[in-house]
N, CA, C and O atoms as a CHARMM CRD file, in Angstrom:
* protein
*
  328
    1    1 UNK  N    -17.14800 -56.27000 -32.70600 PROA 1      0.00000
    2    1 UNK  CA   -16.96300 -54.99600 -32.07300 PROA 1      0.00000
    3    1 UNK  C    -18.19100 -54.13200 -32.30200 PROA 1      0.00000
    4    1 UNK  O    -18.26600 -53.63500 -33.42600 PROA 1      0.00000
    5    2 UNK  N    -19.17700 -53.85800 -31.43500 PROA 2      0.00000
    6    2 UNK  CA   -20.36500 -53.41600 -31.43500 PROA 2      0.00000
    7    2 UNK  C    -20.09800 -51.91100 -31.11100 PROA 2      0.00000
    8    2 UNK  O    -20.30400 -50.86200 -31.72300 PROA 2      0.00000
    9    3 UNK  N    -19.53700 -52.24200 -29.85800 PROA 3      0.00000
   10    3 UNK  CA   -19.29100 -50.35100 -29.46400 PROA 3      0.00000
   11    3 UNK  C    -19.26500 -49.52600 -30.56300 PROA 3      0.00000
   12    3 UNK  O    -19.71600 -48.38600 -30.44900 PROA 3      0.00000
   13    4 UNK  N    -18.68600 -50.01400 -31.90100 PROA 4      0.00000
   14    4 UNK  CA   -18.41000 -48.50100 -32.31900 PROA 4      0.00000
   15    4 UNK  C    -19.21000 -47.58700 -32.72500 PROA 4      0.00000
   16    4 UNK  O    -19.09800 -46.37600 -32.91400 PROA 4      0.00000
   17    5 UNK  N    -20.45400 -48.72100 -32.88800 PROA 5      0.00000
   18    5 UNK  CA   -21.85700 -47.70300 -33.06900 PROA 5      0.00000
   19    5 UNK  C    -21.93500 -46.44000 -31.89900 PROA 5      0.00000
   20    5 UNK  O    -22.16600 -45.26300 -32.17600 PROA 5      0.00000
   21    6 UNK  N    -21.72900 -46.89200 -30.76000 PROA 6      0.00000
   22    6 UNK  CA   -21.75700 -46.19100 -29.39400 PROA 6      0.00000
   23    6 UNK  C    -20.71600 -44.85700 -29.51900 PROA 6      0.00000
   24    6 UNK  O    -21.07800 -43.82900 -28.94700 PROA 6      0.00000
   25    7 UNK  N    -20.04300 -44.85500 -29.90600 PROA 7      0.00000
   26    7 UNK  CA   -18.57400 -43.25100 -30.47800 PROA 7      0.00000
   27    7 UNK  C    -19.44500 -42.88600 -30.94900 PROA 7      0.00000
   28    7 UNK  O    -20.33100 -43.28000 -31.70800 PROA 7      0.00000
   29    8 UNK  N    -19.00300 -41.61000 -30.17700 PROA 8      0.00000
   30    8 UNK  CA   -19.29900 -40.11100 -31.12400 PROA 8      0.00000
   31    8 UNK  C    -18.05400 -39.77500 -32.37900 PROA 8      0.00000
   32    8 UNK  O    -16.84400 -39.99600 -32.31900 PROA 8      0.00000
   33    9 UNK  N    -18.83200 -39.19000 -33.45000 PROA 9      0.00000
   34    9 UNK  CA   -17.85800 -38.78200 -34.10000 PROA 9      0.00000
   35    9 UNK  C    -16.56600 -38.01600 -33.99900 PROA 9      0.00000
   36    9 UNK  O    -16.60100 -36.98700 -33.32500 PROA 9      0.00000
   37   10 UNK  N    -15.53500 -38.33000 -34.51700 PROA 10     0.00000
   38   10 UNK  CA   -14.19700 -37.71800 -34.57000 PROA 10     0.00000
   39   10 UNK  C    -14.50900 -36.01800 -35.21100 PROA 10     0.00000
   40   10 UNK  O    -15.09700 -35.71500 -36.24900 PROA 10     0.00000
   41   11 UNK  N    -13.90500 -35.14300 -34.21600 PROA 11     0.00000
   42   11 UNK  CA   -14.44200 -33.45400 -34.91200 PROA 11     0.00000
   43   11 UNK  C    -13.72500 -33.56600 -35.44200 PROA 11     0.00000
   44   11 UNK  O    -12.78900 -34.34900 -35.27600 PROA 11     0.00000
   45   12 UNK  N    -14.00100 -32.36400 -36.79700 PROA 12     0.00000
   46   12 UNK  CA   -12.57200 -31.68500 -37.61100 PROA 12     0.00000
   47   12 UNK  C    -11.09400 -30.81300 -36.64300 PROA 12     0.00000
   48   12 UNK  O    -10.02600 -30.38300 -37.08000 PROA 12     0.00000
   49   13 UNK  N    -11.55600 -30.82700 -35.48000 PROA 13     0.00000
   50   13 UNK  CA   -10.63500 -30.04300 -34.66700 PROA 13     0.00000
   51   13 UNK  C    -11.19300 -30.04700 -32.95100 PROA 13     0.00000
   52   13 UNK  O    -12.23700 -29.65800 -32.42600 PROA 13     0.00000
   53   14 UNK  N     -9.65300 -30.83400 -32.29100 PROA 14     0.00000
   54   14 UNK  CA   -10.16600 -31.40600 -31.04600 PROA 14     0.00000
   55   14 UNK  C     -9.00400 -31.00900 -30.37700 PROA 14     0.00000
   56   14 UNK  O     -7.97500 -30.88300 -31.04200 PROA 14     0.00000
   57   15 UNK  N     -8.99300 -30.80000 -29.24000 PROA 15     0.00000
   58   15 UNK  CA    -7.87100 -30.42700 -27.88300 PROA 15     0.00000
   59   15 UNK  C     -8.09900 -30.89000 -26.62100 PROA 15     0.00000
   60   15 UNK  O     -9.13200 -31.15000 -26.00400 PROA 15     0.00000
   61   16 UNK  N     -7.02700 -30.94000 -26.37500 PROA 16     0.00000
   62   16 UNK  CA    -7.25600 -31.72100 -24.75500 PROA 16     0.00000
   63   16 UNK  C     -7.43200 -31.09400 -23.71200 PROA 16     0.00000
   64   16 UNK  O     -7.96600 -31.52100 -22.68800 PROA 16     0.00000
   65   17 UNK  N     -6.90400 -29.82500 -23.94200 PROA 17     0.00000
   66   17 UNK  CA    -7.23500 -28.66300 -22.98300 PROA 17     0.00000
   67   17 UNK  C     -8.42700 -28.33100 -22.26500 PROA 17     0.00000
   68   17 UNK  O     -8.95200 -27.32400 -22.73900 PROA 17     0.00000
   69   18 UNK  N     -9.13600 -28.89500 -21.14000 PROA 18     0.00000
   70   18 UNK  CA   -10.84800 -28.03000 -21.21000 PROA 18     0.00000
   71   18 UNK  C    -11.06100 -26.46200 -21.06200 PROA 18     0.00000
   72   18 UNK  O    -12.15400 -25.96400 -20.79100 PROA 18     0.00000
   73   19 UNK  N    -10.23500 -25.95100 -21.20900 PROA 19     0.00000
   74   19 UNK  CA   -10.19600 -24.40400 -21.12900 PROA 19     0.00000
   75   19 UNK  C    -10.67500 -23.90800 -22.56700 PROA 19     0.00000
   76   19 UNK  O    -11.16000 -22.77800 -22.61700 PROA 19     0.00000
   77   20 UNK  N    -10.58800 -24.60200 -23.65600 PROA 20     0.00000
   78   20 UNK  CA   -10.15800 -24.66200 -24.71600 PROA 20     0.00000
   79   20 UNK  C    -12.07500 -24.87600 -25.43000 PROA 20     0.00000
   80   20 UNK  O    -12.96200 -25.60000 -24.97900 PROA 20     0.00000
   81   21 UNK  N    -12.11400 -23.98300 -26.57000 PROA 21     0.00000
   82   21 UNK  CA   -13.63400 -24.09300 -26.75800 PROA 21     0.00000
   83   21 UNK  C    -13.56800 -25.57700 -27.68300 PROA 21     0.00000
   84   21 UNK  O    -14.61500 -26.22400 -27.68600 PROA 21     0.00000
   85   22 UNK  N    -12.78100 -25.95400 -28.20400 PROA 22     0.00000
   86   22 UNK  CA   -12.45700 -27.10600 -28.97300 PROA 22     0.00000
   87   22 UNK  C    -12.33900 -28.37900 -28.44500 PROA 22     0.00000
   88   22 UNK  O    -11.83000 -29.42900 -28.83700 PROA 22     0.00000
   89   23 UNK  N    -13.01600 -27.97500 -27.32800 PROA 23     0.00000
   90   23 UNK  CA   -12.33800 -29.33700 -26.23900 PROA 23     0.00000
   91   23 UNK  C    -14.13100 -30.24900 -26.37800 PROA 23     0.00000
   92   23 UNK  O    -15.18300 -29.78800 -26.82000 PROA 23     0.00000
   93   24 UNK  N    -13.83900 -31.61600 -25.80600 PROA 24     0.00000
   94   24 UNK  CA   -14.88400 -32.69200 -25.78300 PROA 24     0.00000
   95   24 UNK  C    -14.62500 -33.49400 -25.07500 PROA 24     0.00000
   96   24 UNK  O    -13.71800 -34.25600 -25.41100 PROA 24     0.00000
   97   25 UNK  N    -15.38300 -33.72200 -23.60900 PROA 25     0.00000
   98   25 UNK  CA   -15.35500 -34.43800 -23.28100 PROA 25     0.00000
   99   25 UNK  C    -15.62000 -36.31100 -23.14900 PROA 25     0.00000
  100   25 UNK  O    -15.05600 -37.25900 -22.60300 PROA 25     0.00000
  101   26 UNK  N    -16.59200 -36.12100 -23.84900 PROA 26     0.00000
  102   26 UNK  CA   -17.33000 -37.61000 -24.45500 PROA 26     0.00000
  103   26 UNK  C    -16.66500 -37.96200 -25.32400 PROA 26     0.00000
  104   26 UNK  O    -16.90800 -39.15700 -25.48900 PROA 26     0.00000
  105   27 UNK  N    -15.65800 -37.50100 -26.28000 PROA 27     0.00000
  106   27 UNK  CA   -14.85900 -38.24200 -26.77800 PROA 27     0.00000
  107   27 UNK  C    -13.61900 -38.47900 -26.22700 PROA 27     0.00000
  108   27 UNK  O    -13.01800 -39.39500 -26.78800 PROA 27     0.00000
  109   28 UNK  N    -13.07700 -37.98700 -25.36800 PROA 28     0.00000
  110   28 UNK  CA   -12.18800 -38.80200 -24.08500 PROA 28     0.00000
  111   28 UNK  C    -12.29800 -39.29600 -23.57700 PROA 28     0.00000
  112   28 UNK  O    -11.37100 -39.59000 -22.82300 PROA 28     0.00000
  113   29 UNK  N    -14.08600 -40.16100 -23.41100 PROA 29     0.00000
  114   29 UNK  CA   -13.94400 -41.59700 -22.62400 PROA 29     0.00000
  115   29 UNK  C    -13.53100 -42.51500 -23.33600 PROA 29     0.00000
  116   29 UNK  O    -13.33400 -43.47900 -22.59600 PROA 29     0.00000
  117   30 UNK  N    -13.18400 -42.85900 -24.80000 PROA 30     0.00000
  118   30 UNK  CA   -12.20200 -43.44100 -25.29700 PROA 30     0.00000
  119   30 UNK  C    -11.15600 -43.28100 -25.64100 PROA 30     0.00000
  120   30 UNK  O    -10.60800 -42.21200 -25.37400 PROA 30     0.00000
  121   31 UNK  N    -10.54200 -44.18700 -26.29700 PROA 31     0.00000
  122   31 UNK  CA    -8.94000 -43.71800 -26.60000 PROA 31     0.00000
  123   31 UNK  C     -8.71700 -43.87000 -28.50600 PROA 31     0.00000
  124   31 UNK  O     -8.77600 -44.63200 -29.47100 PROA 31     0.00000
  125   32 UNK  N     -8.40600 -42.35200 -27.99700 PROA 32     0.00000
  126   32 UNK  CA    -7.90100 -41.85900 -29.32200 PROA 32     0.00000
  127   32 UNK  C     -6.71900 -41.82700 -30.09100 PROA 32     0.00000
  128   32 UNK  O     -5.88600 -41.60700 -29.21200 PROA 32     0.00000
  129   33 UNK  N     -6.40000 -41.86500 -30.63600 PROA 33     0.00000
  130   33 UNK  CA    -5.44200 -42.00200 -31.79000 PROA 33     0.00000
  131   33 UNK  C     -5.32900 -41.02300 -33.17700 PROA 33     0.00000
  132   33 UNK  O     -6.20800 -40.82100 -34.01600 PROA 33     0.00000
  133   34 UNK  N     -3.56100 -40.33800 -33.11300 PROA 34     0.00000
  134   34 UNK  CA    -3.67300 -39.40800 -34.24100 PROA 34     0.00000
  135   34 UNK  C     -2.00000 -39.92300 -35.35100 PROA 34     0.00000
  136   34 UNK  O     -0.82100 -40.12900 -35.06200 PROA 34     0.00000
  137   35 UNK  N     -2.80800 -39.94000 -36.63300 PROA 35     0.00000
  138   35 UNK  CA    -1.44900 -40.18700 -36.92300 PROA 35     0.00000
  139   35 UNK  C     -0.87500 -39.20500 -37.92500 PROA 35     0.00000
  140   35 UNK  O     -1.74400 -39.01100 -38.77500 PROA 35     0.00000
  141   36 UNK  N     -0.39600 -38.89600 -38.04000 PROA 36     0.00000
  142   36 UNK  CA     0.36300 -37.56000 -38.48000 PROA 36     0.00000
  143   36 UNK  C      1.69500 -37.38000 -39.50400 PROA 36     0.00000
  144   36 UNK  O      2.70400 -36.71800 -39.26300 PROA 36     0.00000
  145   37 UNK  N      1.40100 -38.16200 -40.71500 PROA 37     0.00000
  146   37 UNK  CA     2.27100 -37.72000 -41.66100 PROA 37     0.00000
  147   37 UNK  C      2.66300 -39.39800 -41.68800 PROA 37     0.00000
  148   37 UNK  O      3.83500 -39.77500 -41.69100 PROA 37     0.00000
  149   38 UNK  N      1.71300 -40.16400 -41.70300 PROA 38     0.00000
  150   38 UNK  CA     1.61400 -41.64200 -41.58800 PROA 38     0.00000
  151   38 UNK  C      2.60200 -41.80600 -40.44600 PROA 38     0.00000
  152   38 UNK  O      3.58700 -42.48100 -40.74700 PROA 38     0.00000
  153   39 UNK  N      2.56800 -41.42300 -39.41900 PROA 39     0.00000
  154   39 UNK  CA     3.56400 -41.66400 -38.40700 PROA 39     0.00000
  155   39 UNK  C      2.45600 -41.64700 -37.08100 PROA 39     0.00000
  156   39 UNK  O      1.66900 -40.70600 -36.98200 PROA 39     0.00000
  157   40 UNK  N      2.46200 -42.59200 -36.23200 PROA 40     0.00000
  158   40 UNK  CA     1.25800 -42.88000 -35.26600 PROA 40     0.00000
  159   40 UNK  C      1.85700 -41.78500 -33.78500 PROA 40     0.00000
  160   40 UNK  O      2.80300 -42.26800 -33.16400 PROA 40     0.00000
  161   41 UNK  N      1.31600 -40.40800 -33.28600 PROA 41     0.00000
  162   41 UNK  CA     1.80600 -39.48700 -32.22900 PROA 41     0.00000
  163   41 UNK  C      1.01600 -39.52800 -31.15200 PROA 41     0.00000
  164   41 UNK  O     -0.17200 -39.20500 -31.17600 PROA 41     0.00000
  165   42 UNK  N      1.96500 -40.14600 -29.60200 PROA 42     0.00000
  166   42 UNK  CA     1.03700 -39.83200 -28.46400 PROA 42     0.00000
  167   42 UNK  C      1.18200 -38.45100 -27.72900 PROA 42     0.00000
  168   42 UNK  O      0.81200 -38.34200 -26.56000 PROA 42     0.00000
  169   43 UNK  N      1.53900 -37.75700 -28.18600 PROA 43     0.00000
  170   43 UNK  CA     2.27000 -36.36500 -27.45300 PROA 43     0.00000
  171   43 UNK  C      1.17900 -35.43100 -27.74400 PROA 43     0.00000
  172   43 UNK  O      1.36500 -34.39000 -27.11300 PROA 43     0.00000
  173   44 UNK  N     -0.09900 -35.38900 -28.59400 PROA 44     0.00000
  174   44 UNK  CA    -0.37500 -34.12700 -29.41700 PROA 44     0.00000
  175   44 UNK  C     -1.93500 -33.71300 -28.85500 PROA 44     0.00000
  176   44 UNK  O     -2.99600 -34.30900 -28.66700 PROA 44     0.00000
  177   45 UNK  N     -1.40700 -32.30100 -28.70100 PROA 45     0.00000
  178   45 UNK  CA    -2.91000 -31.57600 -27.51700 PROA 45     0.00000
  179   45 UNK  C     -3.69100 -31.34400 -28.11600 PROA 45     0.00000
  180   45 UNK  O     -4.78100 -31.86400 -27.87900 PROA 45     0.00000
  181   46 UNK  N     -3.55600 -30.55500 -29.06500 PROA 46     0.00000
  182   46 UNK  CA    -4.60300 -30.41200 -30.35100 PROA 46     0.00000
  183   46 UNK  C     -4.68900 -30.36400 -32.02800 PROA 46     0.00000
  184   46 UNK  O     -3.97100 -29.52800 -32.57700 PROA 46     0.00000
  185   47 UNK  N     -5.45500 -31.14200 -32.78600 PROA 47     0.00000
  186   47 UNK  CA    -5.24300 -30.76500 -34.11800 PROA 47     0.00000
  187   47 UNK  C     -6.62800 -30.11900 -34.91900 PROA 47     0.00000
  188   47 UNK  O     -7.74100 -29.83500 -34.47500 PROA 47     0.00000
  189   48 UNK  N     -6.23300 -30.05200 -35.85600 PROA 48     0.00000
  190   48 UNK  CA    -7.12800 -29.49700 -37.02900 PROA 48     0.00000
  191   48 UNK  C     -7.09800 -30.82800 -38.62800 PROA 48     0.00000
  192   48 UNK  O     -6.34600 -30.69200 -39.59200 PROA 48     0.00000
  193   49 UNK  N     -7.76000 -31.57700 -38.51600 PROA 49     0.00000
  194   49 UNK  CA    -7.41500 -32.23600 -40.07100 PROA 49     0.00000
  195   49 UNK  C     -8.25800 -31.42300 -41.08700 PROA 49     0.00000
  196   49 UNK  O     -8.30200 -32.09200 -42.12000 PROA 49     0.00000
  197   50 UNK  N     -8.91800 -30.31100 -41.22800 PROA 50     0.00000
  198   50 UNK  CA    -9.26500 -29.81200 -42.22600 PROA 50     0.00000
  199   50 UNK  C     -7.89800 -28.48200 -43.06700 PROA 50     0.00000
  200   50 UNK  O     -7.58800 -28.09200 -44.19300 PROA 50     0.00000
  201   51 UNK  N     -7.55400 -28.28200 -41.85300 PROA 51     0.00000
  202   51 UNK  CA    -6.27100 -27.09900 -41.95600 PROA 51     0.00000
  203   51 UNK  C     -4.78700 -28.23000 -41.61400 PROA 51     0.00000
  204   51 UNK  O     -3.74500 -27.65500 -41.29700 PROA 51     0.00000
  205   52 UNK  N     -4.78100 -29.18600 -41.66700 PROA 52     0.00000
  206   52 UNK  CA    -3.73300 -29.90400 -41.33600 PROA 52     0.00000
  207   52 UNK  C     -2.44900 -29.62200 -40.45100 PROA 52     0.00000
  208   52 UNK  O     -1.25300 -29.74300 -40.71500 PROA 52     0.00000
  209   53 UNK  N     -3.22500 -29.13300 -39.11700 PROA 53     0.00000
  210   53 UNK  CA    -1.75700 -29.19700 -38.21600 PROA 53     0.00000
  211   53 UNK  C     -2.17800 -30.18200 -37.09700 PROA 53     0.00000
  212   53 UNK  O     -3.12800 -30.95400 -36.96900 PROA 53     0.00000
  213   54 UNK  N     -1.06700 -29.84500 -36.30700 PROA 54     0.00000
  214   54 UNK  CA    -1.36100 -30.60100 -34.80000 PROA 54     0.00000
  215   54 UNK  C     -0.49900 -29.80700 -34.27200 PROA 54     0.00000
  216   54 UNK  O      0.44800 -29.31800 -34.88700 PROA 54     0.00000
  217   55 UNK  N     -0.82900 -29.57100 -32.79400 PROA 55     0.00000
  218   55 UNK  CA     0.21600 -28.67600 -31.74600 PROA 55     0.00000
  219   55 UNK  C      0.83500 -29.59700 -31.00900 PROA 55     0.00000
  220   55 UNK  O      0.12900 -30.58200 -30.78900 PROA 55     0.00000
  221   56 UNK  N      2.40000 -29.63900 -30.33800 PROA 56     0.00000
  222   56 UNK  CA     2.46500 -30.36500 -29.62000 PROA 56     0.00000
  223   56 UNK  C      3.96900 -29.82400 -28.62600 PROA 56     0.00000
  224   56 UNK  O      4.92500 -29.19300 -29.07700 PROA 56     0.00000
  225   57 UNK  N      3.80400 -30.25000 -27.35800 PROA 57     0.00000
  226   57 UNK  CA     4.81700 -29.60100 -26.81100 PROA 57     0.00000
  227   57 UNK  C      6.51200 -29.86400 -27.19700 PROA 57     0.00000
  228   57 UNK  O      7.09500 -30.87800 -27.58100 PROA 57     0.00000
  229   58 UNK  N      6.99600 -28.47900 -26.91100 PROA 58     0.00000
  230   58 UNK  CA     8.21100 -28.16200 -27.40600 PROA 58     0.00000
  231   58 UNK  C      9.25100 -28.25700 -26.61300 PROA 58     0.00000
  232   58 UNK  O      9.87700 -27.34100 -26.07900 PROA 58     0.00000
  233   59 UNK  N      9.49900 -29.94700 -26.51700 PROA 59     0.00000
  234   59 UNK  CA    10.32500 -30.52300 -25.39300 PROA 59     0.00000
  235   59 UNK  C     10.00800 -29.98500 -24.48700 PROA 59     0.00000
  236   59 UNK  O      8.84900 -29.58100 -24.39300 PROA 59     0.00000
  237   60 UNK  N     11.17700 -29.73300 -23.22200 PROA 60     0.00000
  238   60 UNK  CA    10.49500 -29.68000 -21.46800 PROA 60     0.00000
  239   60 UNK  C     10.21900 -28.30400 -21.14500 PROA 60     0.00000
  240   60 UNK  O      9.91900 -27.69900 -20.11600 PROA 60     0.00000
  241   61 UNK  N     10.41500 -28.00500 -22.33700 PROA 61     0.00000
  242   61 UNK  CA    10.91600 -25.70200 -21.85600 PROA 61     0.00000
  243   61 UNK  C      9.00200 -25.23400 -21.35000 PROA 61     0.00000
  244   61 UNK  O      8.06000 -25.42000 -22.12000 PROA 61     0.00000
  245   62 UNK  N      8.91700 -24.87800 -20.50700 PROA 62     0.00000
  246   62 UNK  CA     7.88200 -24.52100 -19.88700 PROA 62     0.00000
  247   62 UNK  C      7.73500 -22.79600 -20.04800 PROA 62     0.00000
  248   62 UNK  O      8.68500 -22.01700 -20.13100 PROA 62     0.00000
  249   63 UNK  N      6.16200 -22.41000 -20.06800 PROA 63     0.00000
  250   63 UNK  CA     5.86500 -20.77300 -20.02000 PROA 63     0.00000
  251   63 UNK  C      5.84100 -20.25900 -18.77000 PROA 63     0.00000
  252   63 UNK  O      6.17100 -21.11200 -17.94700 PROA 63     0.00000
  253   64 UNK  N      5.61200 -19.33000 -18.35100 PROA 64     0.00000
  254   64 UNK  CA     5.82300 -18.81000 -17.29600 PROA 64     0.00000
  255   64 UNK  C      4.91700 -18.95100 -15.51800 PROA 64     0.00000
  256   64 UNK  O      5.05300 -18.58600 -14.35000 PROA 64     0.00000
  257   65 UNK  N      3.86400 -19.85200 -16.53500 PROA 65     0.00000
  258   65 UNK  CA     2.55900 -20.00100 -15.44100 PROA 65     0.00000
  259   65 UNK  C      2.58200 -21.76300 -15.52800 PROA 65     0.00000
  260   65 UNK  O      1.64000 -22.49000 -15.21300 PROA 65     0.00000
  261   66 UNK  N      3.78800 -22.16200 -15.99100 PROA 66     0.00000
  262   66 UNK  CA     4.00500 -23.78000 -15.63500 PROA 66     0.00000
  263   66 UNK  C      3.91600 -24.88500 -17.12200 PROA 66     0.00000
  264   66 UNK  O      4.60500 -25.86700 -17.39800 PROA 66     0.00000
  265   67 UNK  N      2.78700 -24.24600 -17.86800 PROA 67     0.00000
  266   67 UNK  CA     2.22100 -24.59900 -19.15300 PROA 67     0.00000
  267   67 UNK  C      3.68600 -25.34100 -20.19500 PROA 67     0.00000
  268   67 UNK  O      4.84200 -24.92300 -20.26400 PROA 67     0.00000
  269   68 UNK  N      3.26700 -26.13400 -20.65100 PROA 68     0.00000
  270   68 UNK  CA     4.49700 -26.47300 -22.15300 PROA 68     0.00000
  271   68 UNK  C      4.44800 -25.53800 -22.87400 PROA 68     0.00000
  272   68 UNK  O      3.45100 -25.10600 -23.45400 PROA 68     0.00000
  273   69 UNK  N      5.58400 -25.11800 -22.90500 PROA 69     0.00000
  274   69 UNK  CA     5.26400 -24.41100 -24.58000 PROA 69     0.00000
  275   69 UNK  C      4.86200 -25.53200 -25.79300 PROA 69     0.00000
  276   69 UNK  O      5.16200 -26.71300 -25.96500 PROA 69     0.00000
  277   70 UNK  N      4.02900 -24.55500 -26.54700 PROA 70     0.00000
  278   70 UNK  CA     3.82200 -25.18300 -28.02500 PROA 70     0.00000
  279   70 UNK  C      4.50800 -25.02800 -29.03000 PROA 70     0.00000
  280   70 UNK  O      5.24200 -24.06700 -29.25800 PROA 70     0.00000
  281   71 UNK  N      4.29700 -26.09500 -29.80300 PROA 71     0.00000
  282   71 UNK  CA     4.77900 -26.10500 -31.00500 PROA 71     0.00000
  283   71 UNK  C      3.89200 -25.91700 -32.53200 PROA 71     0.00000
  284   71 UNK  O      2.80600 -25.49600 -32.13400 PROA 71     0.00000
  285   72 UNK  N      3.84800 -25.96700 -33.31200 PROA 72     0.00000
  286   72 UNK  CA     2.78500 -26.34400 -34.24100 PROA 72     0.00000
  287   72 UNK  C      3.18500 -26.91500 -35.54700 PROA 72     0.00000
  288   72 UNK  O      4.09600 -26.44200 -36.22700 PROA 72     0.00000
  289   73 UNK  N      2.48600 -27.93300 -35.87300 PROA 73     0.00000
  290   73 UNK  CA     3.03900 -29.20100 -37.10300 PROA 73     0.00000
  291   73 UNK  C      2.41600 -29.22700 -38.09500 PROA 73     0.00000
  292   73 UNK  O      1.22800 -29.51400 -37.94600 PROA 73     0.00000
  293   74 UNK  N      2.95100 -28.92400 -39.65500 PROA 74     0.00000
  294   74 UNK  CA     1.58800 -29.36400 -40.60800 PROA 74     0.00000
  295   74 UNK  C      2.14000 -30.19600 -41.08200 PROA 74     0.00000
  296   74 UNK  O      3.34300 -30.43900 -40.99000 PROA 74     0.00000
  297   75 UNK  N      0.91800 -31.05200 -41.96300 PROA 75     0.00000
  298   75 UNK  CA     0.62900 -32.30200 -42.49200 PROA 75     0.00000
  299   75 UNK  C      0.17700 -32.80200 -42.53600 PROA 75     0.00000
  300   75 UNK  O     -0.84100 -32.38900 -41.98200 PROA 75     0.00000
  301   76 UNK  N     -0.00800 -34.01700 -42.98300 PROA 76     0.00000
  302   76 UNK  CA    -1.04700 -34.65900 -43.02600 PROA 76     0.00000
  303   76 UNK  C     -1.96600 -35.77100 -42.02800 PROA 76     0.00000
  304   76 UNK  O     -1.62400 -36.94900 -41.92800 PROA 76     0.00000
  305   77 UNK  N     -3.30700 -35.14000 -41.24000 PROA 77     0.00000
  306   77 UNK  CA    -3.16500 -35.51900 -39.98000 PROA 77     0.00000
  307   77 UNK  C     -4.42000 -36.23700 -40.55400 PROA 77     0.00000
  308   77 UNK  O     -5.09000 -35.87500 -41.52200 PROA 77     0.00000
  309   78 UNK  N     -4.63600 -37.51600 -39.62700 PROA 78     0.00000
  310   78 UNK  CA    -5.70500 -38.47200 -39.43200 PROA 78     0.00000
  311   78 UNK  C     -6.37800 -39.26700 -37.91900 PROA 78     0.00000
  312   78 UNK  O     -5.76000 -40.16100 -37.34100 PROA 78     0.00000
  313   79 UNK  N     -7.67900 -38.76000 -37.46700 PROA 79     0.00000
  314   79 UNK  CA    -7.90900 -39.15800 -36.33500 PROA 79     0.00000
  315   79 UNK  C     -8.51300 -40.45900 -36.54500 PROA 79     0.00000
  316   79 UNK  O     -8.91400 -40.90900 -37.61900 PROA 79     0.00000
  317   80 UNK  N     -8.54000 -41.14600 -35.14600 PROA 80     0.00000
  318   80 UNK  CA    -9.32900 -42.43400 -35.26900 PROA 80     0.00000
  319   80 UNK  C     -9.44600 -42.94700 -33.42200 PROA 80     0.00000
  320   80 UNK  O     -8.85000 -42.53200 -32.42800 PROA 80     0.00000
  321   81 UNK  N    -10.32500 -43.83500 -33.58100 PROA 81     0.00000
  322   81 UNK  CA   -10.18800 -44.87900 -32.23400 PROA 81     0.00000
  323   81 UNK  C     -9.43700 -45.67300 -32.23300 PROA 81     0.00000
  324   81 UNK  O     -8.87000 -45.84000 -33.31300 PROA 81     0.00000
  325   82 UNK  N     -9.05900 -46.49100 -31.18000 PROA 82     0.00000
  326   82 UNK  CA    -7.96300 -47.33200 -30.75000 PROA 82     0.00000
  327   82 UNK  C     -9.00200 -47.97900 -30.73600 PROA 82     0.00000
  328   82 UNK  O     -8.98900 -49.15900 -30.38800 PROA 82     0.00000
C-alpha cells in the first residue's frame, strides 16, 4: 500500500460542511473513518480529537431552513483512513 504516502494528514478538527472554515476538501477524496469511544461511526459531520467531541445529527427532526439538527458527543474520538 503505497498511497499512503500520497494522504494528507488527518486535522485535529474536520467537517463536512463546506460552509464551514474547518472543512477540507483534499481530504475527502478519500475515505475516512472515525471511531468514537472504540465504536466505528458513519453518521458524524464534524469532530474535534483534541477537545474530544463529534457532532452528529439528531435523528430526522430538521431546522427550519431544511438542515439536521445537531447533536454533540464527547469522548474519545480517533480519525483514520479506510
Amino acid at each position: 500500500m503505497n498511497d499512503t504516502t500520497q494522504r494528507p494528514a488527518l486535522p485535529d478538527r474536520l467537517s463536512i460542511d463546506p460552509r464551514s472554515p474547518h472543512y477540507n476538501a483534499a481530504i475527502f477524496e478519500f475515505d475516512v473513518g472515525i471511531r468514537f469511544n472504540d465504536k466505528e461511526r458513519t453518521n458524524v459531520a464534524e469532530y474535534c480529537i483534541s477537545e474530544g467531541w463529534i457532532i452528529v445529527p439528531a435523528g430526522k427532526a430538521l431546522d427550519r431552513k431544511g438542515n439536521p439538527l445537531m447533536t454533540k458527543l464527547k469522548g474519545r474520538v480517533e480519525a483514520f483512513y479506510r
